[in-house]
C-alpha positions in Angstrom: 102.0 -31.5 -57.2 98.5 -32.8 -56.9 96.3 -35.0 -54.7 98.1 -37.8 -53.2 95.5 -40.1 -53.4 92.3 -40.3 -54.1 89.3 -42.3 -52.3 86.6 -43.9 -53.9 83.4 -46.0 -53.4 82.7 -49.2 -55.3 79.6 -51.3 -54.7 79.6 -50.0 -51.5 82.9 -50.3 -50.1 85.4 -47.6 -50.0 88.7 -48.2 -51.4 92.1 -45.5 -51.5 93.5 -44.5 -54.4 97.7 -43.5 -54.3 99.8 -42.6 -56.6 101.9 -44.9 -59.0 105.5 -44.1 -59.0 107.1 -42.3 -61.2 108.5 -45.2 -63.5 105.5 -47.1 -63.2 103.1 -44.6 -64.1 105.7 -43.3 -67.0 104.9 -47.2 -68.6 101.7 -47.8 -68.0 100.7 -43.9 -69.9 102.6 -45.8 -72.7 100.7 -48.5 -72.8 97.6 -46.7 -72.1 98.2 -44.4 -74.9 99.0 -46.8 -77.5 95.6 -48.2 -76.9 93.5 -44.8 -77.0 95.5 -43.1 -79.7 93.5 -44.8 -82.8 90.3 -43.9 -80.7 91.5 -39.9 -81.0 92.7 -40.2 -84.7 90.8 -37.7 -86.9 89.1 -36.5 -83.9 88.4 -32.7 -84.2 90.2 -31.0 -81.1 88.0 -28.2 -81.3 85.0 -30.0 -81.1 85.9 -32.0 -77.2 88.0 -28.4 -76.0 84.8 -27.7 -73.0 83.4 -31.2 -73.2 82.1 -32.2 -69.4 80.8 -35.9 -70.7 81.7 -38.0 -73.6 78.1 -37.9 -75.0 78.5 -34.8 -75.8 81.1 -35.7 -78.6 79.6 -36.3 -82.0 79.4 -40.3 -81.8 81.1 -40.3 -85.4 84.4 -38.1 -83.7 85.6 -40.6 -81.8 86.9 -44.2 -83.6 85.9 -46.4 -80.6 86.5 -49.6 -82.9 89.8 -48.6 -83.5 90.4 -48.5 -80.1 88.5 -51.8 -79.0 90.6 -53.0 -81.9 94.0 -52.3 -80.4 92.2 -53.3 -76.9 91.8 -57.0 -77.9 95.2 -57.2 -79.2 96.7 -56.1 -75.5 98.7 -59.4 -74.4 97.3 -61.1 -71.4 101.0 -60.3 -69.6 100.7 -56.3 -70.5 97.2 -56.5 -69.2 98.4 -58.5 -66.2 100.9 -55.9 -65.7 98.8 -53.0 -65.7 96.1 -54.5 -63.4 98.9 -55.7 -60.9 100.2 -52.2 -60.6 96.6 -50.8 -60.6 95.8 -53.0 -57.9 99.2 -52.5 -56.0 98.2 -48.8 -55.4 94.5 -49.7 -54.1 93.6 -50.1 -50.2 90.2 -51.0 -48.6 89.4 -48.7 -45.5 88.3 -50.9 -43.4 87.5 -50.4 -39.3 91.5 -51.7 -38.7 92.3 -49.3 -41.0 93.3 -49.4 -44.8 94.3 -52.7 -45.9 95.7 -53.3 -49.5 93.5 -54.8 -52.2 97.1 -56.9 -53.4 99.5 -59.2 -50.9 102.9 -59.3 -51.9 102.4 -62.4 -53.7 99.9 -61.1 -55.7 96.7 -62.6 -54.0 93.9 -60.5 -53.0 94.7 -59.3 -49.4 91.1 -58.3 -48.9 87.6 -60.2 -48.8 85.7 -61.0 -51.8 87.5 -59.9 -54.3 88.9 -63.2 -56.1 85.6 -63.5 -57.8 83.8 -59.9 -58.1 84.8 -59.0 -62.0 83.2 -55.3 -62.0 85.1 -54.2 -58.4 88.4 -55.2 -59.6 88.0 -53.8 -63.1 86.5 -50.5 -61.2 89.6 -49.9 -59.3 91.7 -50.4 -62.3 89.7 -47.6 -63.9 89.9 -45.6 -61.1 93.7 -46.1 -60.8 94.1 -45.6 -64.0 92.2 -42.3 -64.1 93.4 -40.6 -61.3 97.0 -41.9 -62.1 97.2 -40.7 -65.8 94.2 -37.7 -65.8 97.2 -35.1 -65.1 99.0 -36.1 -68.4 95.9 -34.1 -70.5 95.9 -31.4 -68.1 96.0 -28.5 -70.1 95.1 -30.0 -73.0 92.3 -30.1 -75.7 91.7 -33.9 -74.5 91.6 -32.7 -70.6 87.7 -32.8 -70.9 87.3 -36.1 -73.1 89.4 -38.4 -71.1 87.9 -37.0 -68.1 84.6 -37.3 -69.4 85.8 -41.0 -69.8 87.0 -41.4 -66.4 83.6 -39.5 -65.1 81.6 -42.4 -66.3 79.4 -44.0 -63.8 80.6 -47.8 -62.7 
């Protein structure tokens, strides 16, 4: 079945990783899909079958336009969504113990968050990776989207 969660470290804090649920995660691939698909189009699955980093994929096989095109058209409620249940799924280990990043109400339930763009847009990644990473398992894309989800923050 797979890791459970996963823990991370962003800007020096260390942060848990779980799992989305099943109907959740089953959405949010969706989404996620319709907005890397134009990236993969005329991509030659041969060429990213053993890739380990996405530099080592011909800059002219992947349509990153395409894909920033479909990004900018994401609705700020889709996006909202997806970060909310990114965020819903990520905990702070701190010395009382882990402490999630979201309150109920949707407010940050630990320090210093509110304000700290490339933390919060880290965990999302990192949700988003270690959520949807099994999804190419197996396939010629394993290496490419993990690649993408290898880059440094």
């Amino acid at each position: 079945m797979g890791e459970k969660y996963k823990d991370v470290e962003i800007n020096g804090r260390k942060f848990r990783i779980r799992k989305f649920s099943a109907r959740d995660g089953s959405y949010i691939l969706i989404k996620v899909m319709s907005i890397l698909a134009p990236m993969f189009q005329g991509l030659d699955l041969n060429q990213v079958q053993n890739v380990k980093d996405v530099s080592d994929v011909a800059s002219n096989g992947l349509d990153v336009f395409g894909m920033i095109a479909k990004l900018i058209t994401l609705s700020e409620s889709d996006f909202n969504y997806i970060q909310e249940k990114c965020l819903r799924v990520c905990s702070e280990h701190l010395p009382s113990g882990f402490v999630p990043v979201l309150n109920d109400n949707g407010s940050f339930g630990v320090l210093n968050l509110e304000d700290d763009t490339v933390t919060v847009l880290a965990l999302t990644a990192h949700a988003l990776i270690f959520n949807l990473q099994s999804f190419f398992a197996g396939s010629p894309l394993q290496g490419l989207v993990g690649g993408l989800l290898a880059t440094p923050q």
